[in-house]
N, C-alpha and C positions, 0 to 999 in steps of 0.2 A: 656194382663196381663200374666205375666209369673211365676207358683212358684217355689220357692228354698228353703232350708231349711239352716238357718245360723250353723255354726259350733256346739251349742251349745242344736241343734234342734230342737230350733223355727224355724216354717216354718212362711213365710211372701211370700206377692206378688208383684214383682215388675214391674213396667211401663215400659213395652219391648219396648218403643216409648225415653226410657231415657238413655236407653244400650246407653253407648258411647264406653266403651273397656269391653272386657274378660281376663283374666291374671290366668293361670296356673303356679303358685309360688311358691311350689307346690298347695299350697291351692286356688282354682278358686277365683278369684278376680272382684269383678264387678267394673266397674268405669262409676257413673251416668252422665247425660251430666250435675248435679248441683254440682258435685265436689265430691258427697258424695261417700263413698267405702264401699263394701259390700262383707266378706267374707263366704264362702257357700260351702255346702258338695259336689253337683251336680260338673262335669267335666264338663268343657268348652263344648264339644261336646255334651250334654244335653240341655246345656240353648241354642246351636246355634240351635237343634232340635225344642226344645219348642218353642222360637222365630219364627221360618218359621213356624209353626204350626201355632202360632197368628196372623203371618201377615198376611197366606192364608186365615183364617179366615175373617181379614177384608178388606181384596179385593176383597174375594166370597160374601161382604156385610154381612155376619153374618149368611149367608144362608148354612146349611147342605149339604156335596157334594152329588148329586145322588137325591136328598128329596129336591125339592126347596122348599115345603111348611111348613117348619119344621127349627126353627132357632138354634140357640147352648148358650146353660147359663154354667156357669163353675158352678161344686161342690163346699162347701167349702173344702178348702185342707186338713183342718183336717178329712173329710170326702173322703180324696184320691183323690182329685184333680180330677176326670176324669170328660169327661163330658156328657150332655145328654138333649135331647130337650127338649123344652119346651111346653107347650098347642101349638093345633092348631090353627093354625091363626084367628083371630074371637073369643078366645074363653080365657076365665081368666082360668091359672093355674088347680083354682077349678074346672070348669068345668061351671060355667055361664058363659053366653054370656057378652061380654067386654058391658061396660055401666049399666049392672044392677046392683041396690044398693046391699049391702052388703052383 
């Protein structure tokens, strides 16, 4: 998943698995592989950034480079997009162990 922010500055997130074309018109142009077109502030050279950034992601399986034990959940973008791990393996967010009630 990849964000971008449309012309008007809504930011949204699109399915880098849908990327069919990039189109610098001047205004970067996405063209999804379902027909749909998506104009955005981000230059081409951005989203081809972010893209290889999500795919190494899900080649390295989801796993943190350096830290196998530590996987990666994205922010919300409204929250600045970056990202950052999550609980250790074994263990809920909060800090119980996976499977204890609530």
């Amino acid at each position: 998943m990849v964000p971008v922010t449309r012309l008007d500055g809504r930011e949204l997130v699109v399915n880098a698995e849908l990327i069919e074309t990039l189109e610098a018109t001047p205004d970067t142009v996405i063209t999804l592989t379902t027909g749909r077109r998506l104009v955005v502030r981000e230059p081409v050279e951005e989203i081809v950034r972010r893209v290889v950034t999500y795919r190494r992601r899900v080649l390295a399986g989801g796993r943190r480079p350096g830290n196998p034990g530590r996987s990666w959940r994205a922010t919300p973008v409204a929250a600045g997009g970056a990202e950052e791990p999550t609980a250790e393996p074994g263990r809920h967010p909060t800090g119980r162990e996976d499977g204890d009630a609530g």
